[in-house]
C-alpha positions as CSV (number, residue, x, y, z in Angstrom):
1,X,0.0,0.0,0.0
2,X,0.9,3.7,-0.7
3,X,0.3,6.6,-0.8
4,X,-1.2,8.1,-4.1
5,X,-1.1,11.4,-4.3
6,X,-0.1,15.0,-2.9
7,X,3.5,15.8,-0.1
8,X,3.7,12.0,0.6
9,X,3.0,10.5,-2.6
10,X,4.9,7.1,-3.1
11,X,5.0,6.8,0.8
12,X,4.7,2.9,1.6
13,X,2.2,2.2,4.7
14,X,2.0,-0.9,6.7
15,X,-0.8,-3.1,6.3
16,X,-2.2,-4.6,9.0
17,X,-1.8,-8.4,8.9
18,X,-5.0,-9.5,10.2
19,X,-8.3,-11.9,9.3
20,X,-10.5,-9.3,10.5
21,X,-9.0,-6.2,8.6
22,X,-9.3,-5.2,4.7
23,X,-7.3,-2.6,3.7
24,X,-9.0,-0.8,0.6
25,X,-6.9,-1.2,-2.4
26,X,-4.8,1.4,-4.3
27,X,-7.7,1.1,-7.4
28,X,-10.1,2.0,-5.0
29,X,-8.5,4.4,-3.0
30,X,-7.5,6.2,-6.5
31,X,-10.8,6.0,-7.7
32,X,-12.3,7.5,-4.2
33,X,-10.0,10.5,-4.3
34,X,-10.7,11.6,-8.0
35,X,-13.9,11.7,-7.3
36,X,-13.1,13.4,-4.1
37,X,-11.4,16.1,-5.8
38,X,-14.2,17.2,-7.6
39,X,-16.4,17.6,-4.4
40,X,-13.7,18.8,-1.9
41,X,-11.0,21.4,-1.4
42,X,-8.9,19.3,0.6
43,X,-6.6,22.6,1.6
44,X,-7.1,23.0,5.3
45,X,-9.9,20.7,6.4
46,X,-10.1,18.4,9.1
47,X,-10.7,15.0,8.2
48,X,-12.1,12.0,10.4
49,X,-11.0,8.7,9.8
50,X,-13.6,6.1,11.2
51,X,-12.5,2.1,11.5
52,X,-8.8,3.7,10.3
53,X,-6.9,0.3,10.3
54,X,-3.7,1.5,9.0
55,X,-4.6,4.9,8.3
56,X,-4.1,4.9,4.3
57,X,-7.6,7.2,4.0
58,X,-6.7,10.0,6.7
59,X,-2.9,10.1,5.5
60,X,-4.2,10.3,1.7
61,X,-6.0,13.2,2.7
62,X,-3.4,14.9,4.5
63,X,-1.1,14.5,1.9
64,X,-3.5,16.1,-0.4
65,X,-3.5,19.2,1.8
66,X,-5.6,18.4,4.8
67,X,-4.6,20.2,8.0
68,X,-5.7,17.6,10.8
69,X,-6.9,14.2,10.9
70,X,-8.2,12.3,13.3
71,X,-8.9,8.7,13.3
72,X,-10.7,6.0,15.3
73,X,-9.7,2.1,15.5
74,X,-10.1,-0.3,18.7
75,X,-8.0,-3.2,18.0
76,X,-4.3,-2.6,19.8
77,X,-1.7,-4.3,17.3
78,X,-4.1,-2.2,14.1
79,X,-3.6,1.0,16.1
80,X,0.4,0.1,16.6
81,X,0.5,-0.1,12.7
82,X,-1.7,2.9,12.5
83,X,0.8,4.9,14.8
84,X,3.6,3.2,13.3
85,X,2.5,4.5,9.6
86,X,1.6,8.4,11.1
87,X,5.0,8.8,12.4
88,X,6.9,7.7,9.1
89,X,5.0,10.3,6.7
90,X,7.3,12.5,8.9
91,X,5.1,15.6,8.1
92,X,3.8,18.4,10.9
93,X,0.3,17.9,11.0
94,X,-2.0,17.7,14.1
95,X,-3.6,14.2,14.3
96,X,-5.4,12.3,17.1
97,X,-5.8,8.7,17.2
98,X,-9.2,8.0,19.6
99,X,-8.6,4.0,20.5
100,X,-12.2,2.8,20.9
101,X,-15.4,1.6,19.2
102,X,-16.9,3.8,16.8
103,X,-20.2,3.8,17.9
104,X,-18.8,5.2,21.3
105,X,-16.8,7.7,19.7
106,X,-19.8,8.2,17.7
107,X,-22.1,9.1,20.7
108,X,-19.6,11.7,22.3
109,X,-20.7,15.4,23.4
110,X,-17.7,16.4,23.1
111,X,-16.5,16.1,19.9
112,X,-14.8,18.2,16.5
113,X,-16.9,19.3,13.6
114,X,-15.7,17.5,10.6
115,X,-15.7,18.2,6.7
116,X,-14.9,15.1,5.5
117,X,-15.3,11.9,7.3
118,X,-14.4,8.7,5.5
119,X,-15.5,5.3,7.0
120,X,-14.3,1.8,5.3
121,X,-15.4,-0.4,8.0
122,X,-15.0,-4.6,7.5
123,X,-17.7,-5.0,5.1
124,X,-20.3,-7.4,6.9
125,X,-19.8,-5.2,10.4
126,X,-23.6,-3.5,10.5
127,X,-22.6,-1.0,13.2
128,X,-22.0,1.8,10.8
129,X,-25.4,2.5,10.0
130,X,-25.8,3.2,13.7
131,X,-22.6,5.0,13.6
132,X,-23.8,7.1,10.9
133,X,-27.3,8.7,12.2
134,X,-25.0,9.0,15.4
135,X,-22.8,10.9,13.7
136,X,-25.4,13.1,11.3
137,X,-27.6,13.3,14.8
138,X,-24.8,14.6,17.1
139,X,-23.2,17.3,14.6
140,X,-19.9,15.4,14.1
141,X,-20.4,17.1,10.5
142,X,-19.6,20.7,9.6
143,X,-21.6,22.9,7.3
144,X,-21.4,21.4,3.8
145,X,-19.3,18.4,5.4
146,X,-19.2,14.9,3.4
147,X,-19.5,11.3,4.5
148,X,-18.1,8.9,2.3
149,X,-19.0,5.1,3.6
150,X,-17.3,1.8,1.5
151,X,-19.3,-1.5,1.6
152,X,-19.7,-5.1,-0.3
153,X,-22.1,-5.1,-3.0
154,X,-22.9,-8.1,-1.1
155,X,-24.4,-5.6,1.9
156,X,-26.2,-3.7,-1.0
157,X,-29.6,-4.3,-0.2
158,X,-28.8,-4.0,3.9
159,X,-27.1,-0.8,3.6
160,X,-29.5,0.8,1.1
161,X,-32.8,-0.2,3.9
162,X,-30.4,1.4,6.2
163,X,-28.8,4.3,5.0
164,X,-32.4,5.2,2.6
165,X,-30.0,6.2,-0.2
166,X,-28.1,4.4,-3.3
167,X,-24.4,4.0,-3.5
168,X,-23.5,6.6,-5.9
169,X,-20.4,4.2,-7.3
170,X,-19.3,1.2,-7.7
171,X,-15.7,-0.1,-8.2
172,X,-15.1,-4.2,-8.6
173,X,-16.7,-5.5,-5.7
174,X,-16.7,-2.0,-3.3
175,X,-19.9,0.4,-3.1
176,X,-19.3,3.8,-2.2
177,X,-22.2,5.8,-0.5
178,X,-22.7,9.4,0.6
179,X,-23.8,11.9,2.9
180,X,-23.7,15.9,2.5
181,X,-24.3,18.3,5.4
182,X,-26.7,21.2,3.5
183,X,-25.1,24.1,3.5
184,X,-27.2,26.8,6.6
185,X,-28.9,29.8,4.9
């Protein structure tokens, strides 16, 4: 795995070696991000980073100009790699890493306002709808902020009950949904 585009590109990350983790691929992650670019101005945002394994989706956004990232994952020898991948991009940007479920993190008072959260959770874990209203409900998102949320096509009919909206791409095997905070008038 690396990183694709923007200060880091070429950077190699760690993957996490692990049954119950599934990094998304370069194809996708390439994929994700040009279509990001169209949508975003990555220049100064804060990005969250939900199920973050070894961080590839916040660190592709920082190196596309993102000013912080923060990123969520519970499993301890994940988070090591995680930590492990932050420290060799070697670049000063503010990050936190918030070891613990997302659905907890999800239900926090206390939280950052976010313009772009990306969530790639393991494809048959159902928490992330939950996560998601949580998230929309308790104002994790900033004006005009973006959810982007990858799945299996073989969780399409699931996720679409759940989330009430159609993935709006597909890539091989991966769905990609979204959610856009309206902008206040």
């Amino acid at each position: 795995m690396r990183i694709i585009s923007g200060q880091f590109r070429g950077r190699t990350l760690k993957a996490p070696d692990s049954k119950f983790t599934r990094p998304t691929t370069d194809r996708v992650r390439e994929t994700l991000f040009n279509l990001l670019n169209n949508r975003v101005d990555f220049e100064g945002i804060r990005v969250l980073d939900i199920y973050a394994g070894s961080g590839a989706l916040g660190l592709e956004s920082v190196s596309r100009g993102a000013s912080e990232v923060h990123f969520i994952e519970k499993n301890f020898p994940i988070y090591k790699i995680l930590e492990d991948n932050i420290k060799s991009m070697k670049g000063d940007f503010p990050y936190k890493i918030f070891k613990m479920e997302a659905v907890r993190f999800s239900t926090m008072s206390e939280h950052a306002k976010y313009d772009l959260i990306l969530a790639d959770p393991p494809f048959f874990k159902d928490d992330i709808h939950l996560v998601v209203k949580n998230l929309l409900k308790n104002g994790f998102l900033a004006e005009e902020g973006l959810i982007i949320i990858e799945r299996s096509i073989q969780t399409k009919d699931n996720d679409i009950k759940n989330f009430g909206i159609e993935p709006f791409k597909r890539i091989g095997d991966t769905l990609l949904y979204s959610f856009q905070n309206p902008a206040e008038e």
